[in-house]
C-alpha positions in Angstrom: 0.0 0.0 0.0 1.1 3.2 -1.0 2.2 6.1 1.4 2.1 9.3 -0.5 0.2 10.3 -3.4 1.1 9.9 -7.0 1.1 12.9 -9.0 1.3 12.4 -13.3 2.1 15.5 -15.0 2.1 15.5 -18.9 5.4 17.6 -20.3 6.7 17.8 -16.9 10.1 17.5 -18.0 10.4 21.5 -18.6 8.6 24.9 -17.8 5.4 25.0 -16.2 5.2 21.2 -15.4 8.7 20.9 -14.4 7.9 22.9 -11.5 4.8 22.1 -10.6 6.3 18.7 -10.1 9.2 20.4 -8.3 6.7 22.2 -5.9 4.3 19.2 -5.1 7.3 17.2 -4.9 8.6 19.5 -2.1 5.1 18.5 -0.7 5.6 14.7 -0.4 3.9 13.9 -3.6 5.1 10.9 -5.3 5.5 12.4 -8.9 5.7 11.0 -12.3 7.1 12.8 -14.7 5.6 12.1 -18.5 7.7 13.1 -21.5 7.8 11.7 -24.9 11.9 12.3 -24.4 13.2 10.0 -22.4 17.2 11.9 -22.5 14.8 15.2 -21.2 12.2 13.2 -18.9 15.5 12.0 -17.0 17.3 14.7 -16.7 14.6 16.3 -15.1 14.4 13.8 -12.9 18.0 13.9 -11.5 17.7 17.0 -10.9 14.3 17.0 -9.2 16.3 13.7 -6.7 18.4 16.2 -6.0 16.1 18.1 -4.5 14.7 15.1 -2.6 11.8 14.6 -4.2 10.6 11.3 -5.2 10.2 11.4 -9.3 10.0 8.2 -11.7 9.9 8.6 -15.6 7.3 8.0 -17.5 7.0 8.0 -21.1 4.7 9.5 -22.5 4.2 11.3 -25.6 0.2 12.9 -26.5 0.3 12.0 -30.2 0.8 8.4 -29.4 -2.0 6.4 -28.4 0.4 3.4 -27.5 2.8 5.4 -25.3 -0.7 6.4 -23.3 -1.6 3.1 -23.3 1.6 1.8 -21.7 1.8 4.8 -19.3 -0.9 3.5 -17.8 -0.5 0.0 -17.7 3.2 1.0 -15.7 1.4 3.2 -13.3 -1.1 0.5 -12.8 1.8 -1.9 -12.2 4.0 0.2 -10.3 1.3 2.1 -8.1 -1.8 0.7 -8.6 -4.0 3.6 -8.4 -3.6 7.5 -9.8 -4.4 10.4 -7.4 -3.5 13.3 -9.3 -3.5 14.2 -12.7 -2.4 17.3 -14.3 -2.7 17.8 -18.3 0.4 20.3 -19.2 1.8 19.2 -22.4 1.1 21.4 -24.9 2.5 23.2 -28.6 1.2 26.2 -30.3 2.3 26.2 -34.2 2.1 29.0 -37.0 2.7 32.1 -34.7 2.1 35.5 -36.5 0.1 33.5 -39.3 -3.7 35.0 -39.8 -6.2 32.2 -39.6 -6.8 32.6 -43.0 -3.4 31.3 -44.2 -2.6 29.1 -41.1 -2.1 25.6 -42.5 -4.6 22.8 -41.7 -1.6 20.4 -41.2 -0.6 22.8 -39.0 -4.0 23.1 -37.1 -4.9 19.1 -37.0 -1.0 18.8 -35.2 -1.6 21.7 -32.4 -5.4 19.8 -31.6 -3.7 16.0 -31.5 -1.5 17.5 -28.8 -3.3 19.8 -27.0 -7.2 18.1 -27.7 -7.2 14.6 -28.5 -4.2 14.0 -27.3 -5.3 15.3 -23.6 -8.5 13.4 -24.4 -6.5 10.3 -24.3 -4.5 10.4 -21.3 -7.8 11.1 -19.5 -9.4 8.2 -20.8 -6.7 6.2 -20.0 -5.9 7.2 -16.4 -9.5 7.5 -15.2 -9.5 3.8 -14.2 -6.7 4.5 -12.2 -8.3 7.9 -11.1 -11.1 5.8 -9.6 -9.2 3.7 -6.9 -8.5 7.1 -5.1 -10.6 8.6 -3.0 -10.0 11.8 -3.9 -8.5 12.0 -7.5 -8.1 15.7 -9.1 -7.6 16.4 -12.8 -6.2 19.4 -13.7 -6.1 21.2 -17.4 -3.5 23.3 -18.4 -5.7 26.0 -20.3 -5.1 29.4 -21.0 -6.7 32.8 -20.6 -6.0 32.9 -24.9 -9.1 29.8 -24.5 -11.5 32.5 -23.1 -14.5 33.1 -25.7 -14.9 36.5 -23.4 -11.4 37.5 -23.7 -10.8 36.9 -27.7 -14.3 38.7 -28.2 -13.8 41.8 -26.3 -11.9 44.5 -28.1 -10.7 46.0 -25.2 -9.0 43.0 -23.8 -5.8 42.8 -23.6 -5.8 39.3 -25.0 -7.8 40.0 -28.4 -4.9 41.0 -30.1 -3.0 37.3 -29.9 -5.5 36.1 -32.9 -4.2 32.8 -33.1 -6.2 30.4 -34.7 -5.2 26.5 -33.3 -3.9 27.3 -30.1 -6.6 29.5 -28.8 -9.7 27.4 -30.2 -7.7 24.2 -28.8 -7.8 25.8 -25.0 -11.5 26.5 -26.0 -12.4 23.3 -27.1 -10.2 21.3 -23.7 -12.3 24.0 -21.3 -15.4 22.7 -23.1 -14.2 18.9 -22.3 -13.4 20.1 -18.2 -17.3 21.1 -18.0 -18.5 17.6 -19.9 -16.0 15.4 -17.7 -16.6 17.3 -14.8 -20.9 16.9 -15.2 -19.9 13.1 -15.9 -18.3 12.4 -12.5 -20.2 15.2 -11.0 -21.7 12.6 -7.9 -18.2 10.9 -7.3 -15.3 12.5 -5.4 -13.3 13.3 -8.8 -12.7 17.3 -9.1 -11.9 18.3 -13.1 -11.1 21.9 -13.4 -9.2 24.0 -16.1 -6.1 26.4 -15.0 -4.9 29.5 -16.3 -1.7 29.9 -15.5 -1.0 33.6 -16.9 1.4 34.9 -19.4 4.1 33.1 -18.6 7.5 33.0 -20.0 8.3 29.1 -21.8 9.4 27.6 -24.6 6.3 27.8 -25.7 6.5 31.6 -26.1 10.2 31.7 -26.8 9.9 33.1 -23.1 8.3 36.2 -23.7 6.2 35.8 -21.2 5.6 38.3 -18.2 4.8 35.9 -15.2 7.1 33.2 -14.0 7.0 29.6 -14.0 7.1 29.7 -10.1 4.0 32.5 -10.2 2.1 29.6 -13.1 2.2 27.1 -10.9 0.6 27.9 -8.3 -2.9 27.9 -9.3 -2.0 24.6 -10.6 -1.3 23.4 -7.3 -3.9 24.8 -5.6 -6.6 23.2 -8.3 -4.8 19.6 -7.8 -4.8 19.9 -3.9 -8.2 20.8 -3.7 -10.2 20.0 -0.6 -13.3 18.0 -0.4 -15.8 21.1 -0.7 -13.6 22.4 -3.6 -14.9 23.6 -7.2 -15.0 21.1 -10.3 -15.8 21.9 -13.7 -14.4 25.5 -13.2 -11.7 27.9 -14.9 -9.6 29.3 -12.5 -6.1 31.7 -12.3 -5.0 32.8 -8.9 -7.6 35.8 -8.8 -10.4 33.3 -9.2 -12.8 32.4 -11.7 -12.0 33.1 -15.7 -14.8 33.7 -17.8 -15.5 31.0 -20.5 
């Protein structure tokens, strides 16, 4: 019987999910870090032992159904039971492209990573999700996913018009409110984060916020007590307008 919870973060070997697993880690939290790179995914997890916290590898990569499927099976084998899941890979392609010209090739890639792809993984760990009593999923959204945000002029998000990463967050914080009303009666909390503009890879670090300042409404969303939200969109000031 296991001790401390386990913790699966998607693209935790970098960025926001790197220190997500760093912080919970500090916490006690058994973490397993998913990468598709296995040279990355280690090397994160050195570094993370070195910090005392107890990370295991994972491979995992989103546009690979068999990768998800053996993720699972190894955490089934390994820890029997899931308690935390938190949904951070991502990609955005074809910045500074109109939607007009972006690339459909282009747009199916961004949505097998960021929709389907996070589609998956839940589907696959929600038997393992199950045999806790008090599992938590969390999805890495963005405030760029807010229908209110890209429709109001004034807002100082309008102006990033970018067609596959903003309608994928849109489409995953439609999937939070359908999974959430599914396991609405069970202990299971699904909620969608925004972690702010924050400086990654994923925005060749142009970002304003750190990953330290990101992850913390992260945390707070996958430590949830019993009487906590599900099927909401949250940054650290509180609820985000779909």
């Amino acid at each position: 019987m296991k001790s401390a919870k386990t913790v699966l973060i998607t693209g935790a070997n970098k960025g926001i999910g790197y220190e997500t697993a760093r912080q919970l880690g500090a916490l006690g939290y058994i973490i397993l870090i998913g990468s598709r790179n296995e040279e990355k995914g280690q090397k994160a997890i050195a570094a993370l032992k070195k910090e005392g916290v107890n990370a295991h590898f994972i491979q995992l990569d989103l546009a690979d159904q068999a990768t998800i499927e053996a993720a699972a099976k190894q955490i089934e084998q390994q820890f029997s039971s899931l308690d935390i899941l938190v949904n951070n890979a991502g990609i955005s392609l074809g910045a500074g492209i109109t939607p007009s010209q972006f690339k459909l090739s282009d747009l199916r890639e961004t949505y097998e990573t960021n929709f389907f792809g996070t589609i998956a993984v839940i589907q696959a760990m929600l038997p393992l999700l199950q045999q806790s009593p008090a599992a938590r999923i969390v999805n890495l959204s963005s405030g760029l996913g807010s229908l209110t945000y890209n429709s109001d002029p004034e807002h100082e998000f309008s102006r990033f018009n970018l067609l596959a990463y903003n309608s994928s967050k849109t489409a995953l914080n439609a999937a939070t409110i359908i999974f959430a009303k599914e396991f609405k009666d069970s202990p299971l909390k699904i909620n969608a984060a925004d972690p702010g503009y924050t400086a990654t890879g994923l925005n060749g670090f142009r970002g304003l916020r750190s990953v330290q300042q990101a992850a913390g409404i992260v945390i707070r969303l996958a430590t949830l007590e019993e009487d906590g939200p599900t099927g909401g969109f949250f940054d650290e000031n509180g609820e985000v307008p779909w």
